[in-house]
Every structure is written in structure tokens, then in C-alpha cells.
C-alpha positions in Angstrom: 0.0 0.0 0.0 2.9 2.1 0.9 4.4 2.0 -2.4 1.2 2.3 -4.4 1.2 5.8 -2.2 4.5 6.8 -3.4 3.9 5.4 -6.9 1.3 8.0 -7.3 2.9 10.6 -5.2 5.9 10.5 -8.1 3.6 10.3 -11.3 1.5 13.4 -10.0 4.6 14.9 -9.6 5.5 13.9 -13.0 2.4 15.4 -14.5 2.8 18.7 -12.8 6.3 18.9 -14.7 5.4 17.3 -17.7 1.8 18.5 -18.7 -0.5 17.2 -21.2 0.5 19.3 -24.6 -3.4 19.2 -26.2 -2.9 22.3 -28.0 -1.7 21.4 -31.6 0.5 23.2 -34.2 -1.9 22.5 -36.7 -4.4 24.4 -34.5 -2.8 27.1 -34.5 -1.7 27.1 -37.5 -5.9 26.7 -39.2 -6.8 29.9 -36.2 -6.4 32.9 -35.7 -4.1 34.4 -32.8 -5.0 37.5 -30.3 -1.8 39.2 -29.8 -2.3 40.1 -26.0 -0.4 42.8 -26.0 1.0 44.1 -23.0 -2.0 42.5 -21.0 -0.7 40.7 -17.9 -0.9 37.0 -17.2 -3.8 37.4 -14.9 -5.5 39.4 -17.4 -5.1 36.9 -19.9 -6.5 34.6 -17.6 -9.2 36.5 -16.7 -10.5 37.0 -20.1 -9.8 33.7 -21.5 -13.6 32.8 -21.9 -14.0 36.0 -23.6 -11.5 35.4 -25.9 -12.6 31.6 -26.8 -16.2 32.6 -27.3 -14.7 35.2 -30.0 -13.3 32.1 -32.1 -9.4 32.8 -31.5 -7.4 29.6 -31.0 -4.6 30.8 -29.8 -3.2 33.9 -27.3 0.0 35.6 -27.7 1.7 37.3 -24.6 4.3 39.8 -24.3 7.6 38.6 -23.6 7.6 36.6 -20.3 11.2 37.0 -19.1 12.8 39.3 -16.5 12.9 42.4 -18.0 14.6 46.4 -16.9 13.2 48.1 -14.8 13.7 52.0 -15.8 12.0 55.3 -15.8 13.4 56.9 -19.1 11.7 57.3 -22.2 8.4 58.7 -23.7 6.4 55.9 -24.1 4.7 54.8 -21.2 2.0 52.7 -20.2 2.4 52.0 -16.5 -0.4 52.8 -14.2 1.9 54.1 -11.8 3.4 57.0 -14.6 6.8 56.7 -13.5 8.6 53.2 -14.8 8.1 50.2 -17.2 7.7 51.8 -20.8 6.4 49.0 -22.9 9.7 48.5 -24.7 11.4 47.4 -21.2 9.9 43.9 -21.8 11.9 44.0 -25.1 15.0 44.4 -22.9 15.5 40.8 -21.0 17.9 41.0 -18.1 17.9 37.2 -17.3 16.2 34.1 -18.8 13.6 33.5 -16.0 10.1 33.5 -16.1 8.1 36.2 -14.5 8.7 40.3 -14.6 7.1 43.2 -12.9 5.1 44.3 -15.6 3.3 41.0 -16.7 3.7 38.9 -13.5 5.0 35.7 -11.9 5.8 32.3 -12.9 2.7 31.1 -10.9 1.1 33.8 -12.8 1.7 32.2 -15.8 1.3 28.8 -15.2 -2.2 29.5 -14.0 -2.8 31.7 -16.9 -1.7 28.9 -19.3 -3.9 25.7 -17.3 -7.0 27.8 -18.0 -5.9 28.4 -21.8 -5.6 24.7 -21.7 -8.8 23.8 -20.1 -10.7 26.2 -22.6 -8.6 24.6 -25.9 -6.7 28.1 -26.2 -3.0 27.7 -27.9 -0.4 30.0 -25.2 2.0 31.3 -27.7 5.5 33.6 -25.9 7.2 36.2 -27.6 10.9 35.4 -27.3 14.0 37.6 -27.9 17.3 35.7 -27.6 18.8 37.8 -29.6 19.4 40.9 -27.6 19.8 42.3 -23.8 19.3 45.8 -22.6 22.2 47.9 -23.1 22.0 48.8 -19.4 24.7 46.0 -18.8 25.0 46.7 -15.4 21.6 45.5 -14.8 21.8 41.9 -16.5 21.4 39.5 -13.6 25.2 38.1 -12.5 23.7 34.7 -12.3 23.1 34.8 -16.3 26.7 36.5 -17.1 28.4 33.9 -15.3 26.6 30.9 -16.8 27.3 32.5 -20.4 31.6 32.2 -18.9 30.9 36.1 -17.9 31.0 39.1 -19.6 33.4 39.0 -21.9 31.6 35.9 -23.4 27.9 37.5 -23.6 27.9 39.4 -27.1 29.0 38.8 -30.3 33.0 40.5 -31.4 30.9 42.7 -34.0 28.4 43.8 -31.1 31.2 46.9 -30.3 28.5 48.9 -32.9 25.5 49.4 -34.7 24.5 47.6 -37.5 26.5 49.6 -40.5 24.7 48.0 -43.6 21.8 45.5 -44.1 22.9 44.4 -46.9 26.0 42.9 -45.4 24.4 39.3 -43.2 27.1 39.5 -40.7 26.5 42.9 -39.9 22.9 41.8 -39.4 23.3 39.0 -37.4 25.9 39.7 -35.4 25.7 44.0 -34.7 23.9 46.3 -32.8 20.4 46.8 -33.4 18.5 49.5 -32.2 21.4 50.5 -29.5 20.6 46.9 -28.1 23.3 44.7 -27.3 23.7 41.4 -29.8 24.0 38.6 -27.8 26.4 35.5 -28.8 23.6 32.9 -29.8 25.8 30.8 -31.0 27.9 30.4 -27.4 27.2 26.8 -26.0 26.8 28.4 -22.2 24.3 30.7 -23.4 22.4 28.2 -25.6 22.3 25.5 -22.5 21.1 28.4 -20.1 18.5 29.9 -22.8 17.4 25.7 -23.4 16.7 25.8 -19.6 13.4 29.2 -20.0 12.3 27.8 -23.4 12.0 24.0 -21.8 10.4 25.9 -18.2 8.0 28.1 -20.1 7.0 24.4 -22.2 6.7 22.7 -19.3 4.7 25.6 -17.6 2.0 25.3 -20.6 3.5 27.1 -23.5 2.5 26.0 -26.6 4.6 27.9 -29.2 7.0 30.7 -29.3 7.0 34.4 -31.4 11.1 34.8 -32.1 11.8 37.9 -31.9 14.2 39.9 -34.4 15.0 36.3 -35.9 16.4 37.8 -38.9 19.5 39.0 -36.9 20.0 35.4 -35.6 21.8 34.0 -38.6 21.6 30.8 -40.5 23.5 27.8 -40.2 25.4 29.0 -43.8 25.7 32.9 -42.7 28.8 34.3 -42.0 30.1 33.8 -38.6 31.1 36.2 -35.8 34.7 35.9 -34.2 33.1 34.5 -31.3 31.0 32.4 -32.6 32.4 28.6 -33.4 28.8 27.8 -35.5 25.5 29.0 -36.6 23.5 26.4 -34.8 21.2 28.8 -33.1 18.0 27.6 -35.1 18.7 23.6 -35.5 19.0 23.7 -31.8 15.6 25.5 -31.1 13.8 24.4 -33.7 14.7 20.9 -32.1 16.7 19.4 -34.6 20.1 18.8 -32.2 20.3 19.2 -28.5 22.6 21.1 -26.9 24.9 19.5 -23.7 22.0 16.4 -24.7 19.2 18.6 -23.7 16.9 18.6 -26.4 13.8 21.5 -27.0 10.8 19.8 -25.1 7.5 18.8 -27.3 8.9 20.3 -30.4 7.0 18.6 -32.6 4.0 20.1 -32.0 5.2 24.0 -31.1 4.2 26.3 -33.1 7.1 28.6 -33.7 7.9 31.1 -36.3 10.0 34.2 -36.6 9.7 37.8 -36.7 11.8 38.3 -40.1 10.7 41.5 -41.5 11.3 41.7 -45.7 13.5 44.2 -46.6 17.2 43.9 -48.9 18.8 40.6 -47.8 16.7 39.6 -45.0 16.6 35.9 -46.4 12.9 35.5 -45.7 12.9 32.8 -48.1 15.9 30.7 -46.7 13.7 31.2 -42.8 10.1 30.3 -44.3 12.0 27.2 -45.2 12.9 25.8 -41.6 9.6 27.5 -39.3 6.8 30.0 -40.6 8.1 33.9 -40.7 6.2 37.0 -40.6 4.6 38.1 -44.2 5.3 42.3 -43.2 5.4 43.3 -46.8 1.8 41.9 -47.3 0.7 44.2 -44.3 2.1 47.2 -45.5 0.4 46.2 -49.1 -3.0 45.9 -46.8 -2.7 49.1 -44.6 -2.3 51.2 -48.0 -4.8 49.3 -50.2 -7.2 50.3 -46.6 -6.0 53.8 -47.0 -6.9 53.9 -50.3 -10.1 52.3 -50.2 -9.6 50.1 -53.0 -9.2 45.9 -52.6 -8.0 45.0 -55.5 -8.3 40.9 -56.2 -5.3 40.8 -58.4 -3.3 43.0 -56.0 -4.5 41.4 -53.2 -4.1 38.0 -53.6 -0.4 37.7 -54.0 1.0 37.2 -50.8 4.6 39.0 -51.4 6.5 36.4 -50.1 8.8 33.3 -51.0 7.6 31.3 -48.2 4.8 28.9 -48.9 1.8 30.4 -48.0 0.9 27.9 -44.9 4.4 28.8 -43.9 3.8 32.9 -43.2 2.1 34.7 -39.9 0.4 37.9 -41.5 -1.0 40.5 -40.1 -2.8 44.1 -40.4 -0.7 46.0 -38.3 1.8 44.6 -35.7 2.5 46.2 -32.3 5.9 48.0 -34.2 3.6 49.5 -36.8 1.6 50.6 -34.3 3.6 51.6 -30.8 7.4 51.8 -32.2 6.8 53.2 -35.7 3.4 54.3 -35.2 3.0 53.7 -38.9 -0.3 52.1 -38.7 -1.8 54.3 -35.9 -3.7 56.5 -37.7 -6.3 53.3 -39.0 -9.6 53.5 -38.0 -11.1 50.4 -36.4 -13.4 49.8 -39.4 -10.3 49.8 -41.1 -8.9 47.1 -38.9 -11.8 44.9 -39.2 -12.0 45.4 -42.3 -8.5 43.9 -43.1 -9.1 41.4 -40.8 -11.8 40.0 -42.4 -9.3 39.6 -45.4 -6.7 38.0 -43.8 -8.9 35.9 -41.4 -10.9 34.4 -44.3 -8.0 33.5 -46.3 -7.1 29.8 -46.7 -3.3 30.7 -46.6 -1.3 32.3 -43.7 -1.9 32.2 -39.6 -3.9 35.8 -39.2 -2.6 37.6 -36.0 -4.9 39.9 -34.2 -3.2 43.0 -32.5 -5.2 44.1 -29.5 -4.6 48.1 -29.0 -4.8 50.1 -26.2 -8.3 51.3 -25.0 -9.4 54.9 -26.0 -9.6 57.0 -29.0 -9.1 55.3 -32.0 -6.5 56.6 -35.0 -4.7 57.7 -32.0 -1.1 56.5 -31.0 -0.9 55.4 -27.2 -5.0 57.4 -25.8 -3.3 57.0 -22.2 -6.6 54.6 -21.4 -4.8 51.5 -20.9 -2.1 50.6 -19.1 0.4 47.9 -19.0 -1.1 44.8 -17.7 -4.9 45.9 -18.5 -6.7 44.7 -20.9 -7.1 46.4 -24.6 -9.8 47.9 -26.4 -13.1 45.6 -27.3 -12.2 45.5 -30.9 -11.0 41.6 -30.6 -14.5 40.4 -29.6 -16.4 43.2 -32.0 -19.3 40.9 -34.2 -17.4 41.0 -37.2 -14.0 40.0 -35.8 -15.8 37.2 -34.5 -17.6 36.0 -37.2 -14.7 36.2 -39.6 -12.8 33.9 -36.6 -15.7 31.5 -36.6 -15.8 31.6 -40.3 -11.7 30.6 -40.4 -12.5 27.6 -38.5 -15.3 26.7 -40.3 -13.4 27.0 -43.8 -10.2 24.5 -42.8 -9.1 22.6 -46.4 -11.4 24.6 -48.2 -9.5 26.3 -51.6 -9.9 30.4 -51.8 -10.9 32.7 -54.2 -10.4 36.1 -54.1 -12.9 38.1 -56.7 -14.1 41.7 -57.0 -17.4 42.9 -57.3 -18.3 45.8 -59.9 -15.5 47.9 -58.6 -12.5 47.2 -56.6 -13.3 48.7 -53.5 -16.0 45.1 -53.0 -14.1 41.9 -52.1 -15.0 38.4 -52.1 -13.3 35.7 -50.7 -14.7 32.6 -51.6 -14.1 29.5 -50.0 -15.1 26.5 -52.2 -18.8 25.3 -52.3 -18.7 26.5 -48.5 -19.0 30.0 -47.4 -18.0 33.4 -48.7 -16.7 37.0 -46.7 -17.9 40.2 -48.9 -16.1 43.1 -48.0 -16.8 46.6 -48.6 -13.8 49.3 -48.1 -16.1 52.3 -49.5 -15.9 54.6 -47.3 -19.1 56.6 -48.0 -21.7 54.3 -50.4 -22.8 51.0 -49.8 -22.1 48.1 -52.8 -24.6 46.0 -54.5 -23.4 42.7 -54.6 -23.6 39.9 -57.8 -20.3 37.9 -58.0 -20.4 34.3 -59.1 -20.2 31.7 -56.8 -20.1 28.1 -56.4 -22.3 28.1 -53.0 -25.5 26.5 -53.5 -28.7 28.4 -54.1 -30.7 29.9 -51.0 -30.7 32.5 -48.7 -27.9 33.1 -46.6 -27.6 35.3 -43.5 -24.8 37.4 -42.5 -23.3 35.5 -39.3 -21.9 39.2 -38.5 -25.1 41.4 -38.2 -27.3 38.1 -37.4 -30.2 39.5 -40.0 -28.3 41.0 -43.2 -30.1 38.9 -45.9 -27.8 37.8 -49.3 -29.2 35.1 -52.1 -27.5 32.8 -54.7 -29.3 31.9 -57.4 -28.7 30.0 -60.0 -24.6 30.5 -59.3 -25.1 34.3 -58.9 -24.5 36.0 -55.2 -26.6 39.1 -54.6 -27.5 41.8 -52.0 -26.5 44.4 -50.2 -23.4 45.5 -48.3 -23.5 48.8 -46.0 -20.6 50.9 -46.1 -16.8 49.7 -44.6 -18.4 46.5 -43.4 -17.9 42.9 -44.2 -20.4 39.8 -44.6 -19.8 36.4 -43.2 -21.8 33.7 -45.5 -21.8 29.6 -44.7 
């Protein structure tokens, strides 16, 4: 009896250590993603029902690690108005989980059993590739594991990066005034193996990388200090470092923040884990400016990486908070490309959550760090185009304009179809051909907007800068 005791004693410990992974890449992959950004843990958690009821499948979060804590700089979010700009979590100080601006490690493993229990995907943003450039405040207990200082950056980290076009300058460089860590040290890699494999084993289901681009390739140039470019075969779990191997990589969903532009190698990245399609988002946010959704524009994703391979996005929380390049969208406009990008069959869509307040503003001052965004994310449209996402999985798209090109269809096989209808001041008739069998179909947006096919012909009505979900 005494040993059945400690027989079970051991495998719930076992289980506590080791969860159950039910969350799957291919999940993720067929969903749509809420970008939590800069909500805590425990505001995650907290609105986790919310945020399954609106058909996402997964939740990003805001880098977990311990981060600076500082008071300079103009962009602030804090509720206390004097420290933690939102950029601080972008600025890792040790590889622990837990920081004062999103919480603790309980924090987060509570936040991730609920994701769990409610079949939501926990993906972490991750940034290996840098530290702050406050040295003085990365933890001693990470400079010493690294073989100290001396050992922490790259030989070419003594400046900024000088020229994109050059790869080792990219890789290996300053970016952004932020230190470039040696990825490719074996001390760092074993002590970076030991958060990625906690934050798994804590209920992490898939990881955001970060500036990947400036982490090379295994055939990039190398740094001084760097004896090979193994970053990615080791975290993408293809080799183990010291015989520790990337926990449950099989079914992570990982892909990488590389942004297109001169030799960023997008191409050579979309090849080993999906990568970030930026130059289809800047082609969205203008075509949205412009009011026009061109099919033929529109449907080329401007990218060498298969299609099922790229992340996209409308605007991302750079073109919003550190470029403030998107800002100035309305939140019709937002949903609007949303709807696009959502009702796709190619591409993971990724929601951005902004702060609360005033919208085609930068920053209101509403929200804070740690609270909750603005109720865009559960709006009726964004959650019938999520729905409709889930509905559509394997069916082939279709993307065809109405009369003009400011109406968009995207048709998905004999199934279902999203109009959309960037006019900013007249509402569209619609009569596009279809292959969706003949009846009446109502708009699972508005619940009572009324559209027909008949004999392979679409037709109704479409109100101004708002979108249609038919199945």
C-alpha cells in the first residue's frame, strides 16, 4: 500500500512537470491568434472565456522574461506613470520566467492551465537575440553561466548595424542600441534551453522569435566568437545542446519575426519554421488607405515562403507603438482587413489588441500595462470572420471583385464566402459568381443581413466599410 502511495505521489509529480500538450501546431496554424499585447498574465486569464467565445485559438503574450526596470523614455504605459515603458519587456535582463510588468511564474502557469482547459494555444514572444544595453543591470547569475561578460555578445556587437545588406552585420551588430547577444555560445544556448524548456513545461504552446532575422543561418557568415551558426537547428529541435533537447517540439508552433527588406533571407527562414509576411501588411494598410481591394493585387502574398508557412497581419505592435506607422487606422479599417486576412485559406492571421481609448490615436493613455485592450478583438465582425476561419479549414480560396474594386469576395469552395466593402461613404450592391449552393444566406456578422444565390449568382446588399460572413 505504501508504495502504491508513493507510486502516485511521483507520477502526479510527474504530471505537474510534464503537462499534457493538447494544444496542436496544426491548431494554430488553421486559427487565428489575439496578440495580448502588454496585457498581464492574470488578465489573460481572466479574459480567457472571452477570448474563446470570440473564435481565437490561440493567445499571444508579451515577452515573459525578467525584464529592466527603468523610468526613461516617452512611451509609457504603467499605471503608476513613472517606470516600465512597454519597450522594457523588449530588454531581458535574465532568462527566468516572470517580470514586474506581466507577473509571476505562478502567474503564468495558471494563466496557461486555463488556456488549456478552454482549448486556447499559449504562444510567448521570445527575444534571444538581444539584452538591454543597461549591462550593469543583467542579472550576475546569467553572465556567469554564459563564462561572464566577456563571453555575452558577439566580437561585432562593439557597434551598430553599419549595412543590411552585409548578413554579418545583421546578425551579429547592434540593433536598435541593443546589445547582440552571442547565440551561437554553448553556455548561453544551454542556459536559454533551460526558460524555453520551463516556459514548455509551464504550458507554453509555441513561441514568437523575436528579431529572428539578426539570428543567422547555419550558412551565414560567422562572428569571431561564434564557433557555429547552430542557433535555429538547436531551437527548432533538430540537435540538442549538452544532450538537452527543445521539449515537445513537434507540436510547437514557432515562427520568426523576419521583416522583408534587402537581404533579410525570408525565403531561406520560411523554409525551416513559418516567418512574418510584413510586406503583405504594408500592401494591406495602403490598399485600406486607399479604399480600393484590388483581387489581383490582393491576392499575392509577397512572399517566397509557402503560404501555410507565413504569420500575416494588419498591423503589428511595431507599426503601431514603435513606428506608429499604422496608428492613424480607423477600427473599421482594422476589421475590415481582418476580415481579409482571417478568411484566407493561406497564412496564420494575427490579431493585434490596442490600447483602450480614441481610435486613430497612438498610445489614448486609457490603458495601461497589464490591463486589458480595447473591445475590438470580440467586435461581431472580428468574431464571425474567426468563426468563419474555422469553419473553412481545407477549403480552396478565391479572391474576386465585385463591380468595382473597393467590393471583395473571398470565396471558399462550395462552403462559405466574406464580402467586403472598403467604401468609405456608399454602400455596394453585390452579384459575383459563386459556387455556394442556391438559397438564402444570413450574414453571421449582423445576425439579419439577408444575401441570395441563385442559380450560381450571389446578390444583395453591403452597407458601407463592413464585411459579410456567408456559410
Amino acid at each position: 500500500m505504501r508504495l502504491l502511495k508513493t507510486l502516485t505521489i511521483f507520477l502526479c509529480a510527474v504530471f505537474v512537470l510534464f503537462p499534457v500538450f493538447s494544444q496542436s501546431k496544426e491548431q494554430i496554424k488553421n486559427g487565428a491568434i489575439l496578440h495580448a499585447w502588454c496585457w498581464s498574465f492574470k488578465t489573460i486569464e481572466k479574459n480567457l472565456p472571452k477570448i474563446k467565445e470570440a473564435g481565437f485559438t490561440s493567445v499571444q503574450t508579451s515577452p515573459a522574461n525578467t525584464c529592466l526596470v527603468g523610468d526613461y523614455g516617452d512611451l509609457n504605459l504603467m499605471s503608476d506613470d513613472t517606470t516600465g515603458k512597454w519597450y522594457y519587456h523588449y530588454q531581458p535582463t535574465d532568462w527566468k520566467i516572470g517580470n514586474y510588468q506581466l507577473g509571476t511564474r505562478d502567474d503564468f502557469i495558471s494563466m496557461s492551465k486555463k488556456a488549456d482547459e478552454l482549448g486556447i494555444a499559449v504562444i510567448v514572444d521570445v527575444l534571444p537575440n538581444h539584452t538591454t544595453p543597461r549591462i550593469s543591470e543583467i542579472a550576475s547569475e546569467f553572465a556567469e553561466a554564459v563564462g561572464g561578460m566577456s563571453k555575452m555578445f558577439h566580437k561585432n556587437s562593439d557597434h551598430q548595424i553599419r549595412n543590411y545588406d552585409d548578413r554579418l552585420e545583421c546578425t551579429t551588430a547592434q540593433m536598435g542600441g541593443l546589445p547582440d547577444v552571442n547565440t551561437e555560445n554553448p553556455l548561453f544556448q544551454a542556459y536559454y534551453m533551460k526558460y524555453v524548456n520551463d516556459l514548455i513545461d509551464c504550458g507554453a504552446d509555441g513561441f514568437r522569435y523575436d528579431t529572428a532575422k539578426h539570428i543567422g543561418l547555419p550558412d551565414d557568415p560567422k562572428d569571431a566568437y561564434s564557433p557555429k551558426n547552430n542557433f535555429w537547428p538547436i531551437f527548432l529541435g533538430k540537435e540538442p545542446i549538452d544532450g538537452v533537447w527543445l521539449k515537445n517540439a513537434e507540436n510547437l508552433f514557432i515562427y520568426g519575426e523576419v521583416l522583408q527588406g534587402r537581404k533579410s533571407r525570408e525565403g531561406d527562414y520560411g523554409k525551416i519554421m513559418p516567418v512574418v509576411a510584413s510586406s503583405y501588411g504594408a500592401i494591406l494598410r495602403s490598399a485600406l488607405k486607399s479604399a480600393k481591394f484590388a483581387a489581383k493585387g490582393l491576392n499575392d502574398w509577397r512572399h517566397p515562403a509557402a503560404p501555410e508557412n507565413i504569420v500575416t497581419w494588419v498591423e503589428s505592435h511595431d507599426t503601431y507603438a514603435n513606428h506608429g506607422e499604422s496608428a492613424g487606422l480607423t477600427h473599421a479599417q482594422l476589421r475590415l482587413g481582418w476580415a481579409l486576412i482571417c478568411a484566407r485559406a493561406g497564412g496564420t492571421p494575427l490579431f493585434f489588441n490596442r490600447p483602450k481609448g480614441a481610435e486613430a490615436t497612438q498610445f489614448p493613455g486609457v490603458s495601461k500595462i497589464g490591463d486589458e485592450g480595447n473591445d475590438e478583438y470580440f467586435n461581431p465582425e472580428v468574431v464571425a470572420v474567426n468563426k468563419f476561419r474555422t469553419e473553412m479549414t481545407g477549403e480552396p480560396e478565391q479572391l474576386v471583385n465585385g463591380v468595382n474594386p473597393s467590393l471583395l469576395a473571398v470565396l471558399r469552395g462550395k462552403k462559405g464566402a466574406v464580402l467586403i466593402n472598403v467604401n468609405e461613404t456608399k454602400a455596394q450592391k453585390v452579384s459575383i459568381p459563386v459556387e455556394l449552393p442556391d438559397g438564402v444566406y444570413v450574414d453571421h456578422a449582423t445576425k439579419k443581413n439577408k444575401f441570395t444565390v441563385q442559380g450560381g449568382i450571389l446578390t444583395g446588399k453591403l452597407a458601407r466599410q463592413k464585411i459579410a460572413v456567408l456559410y
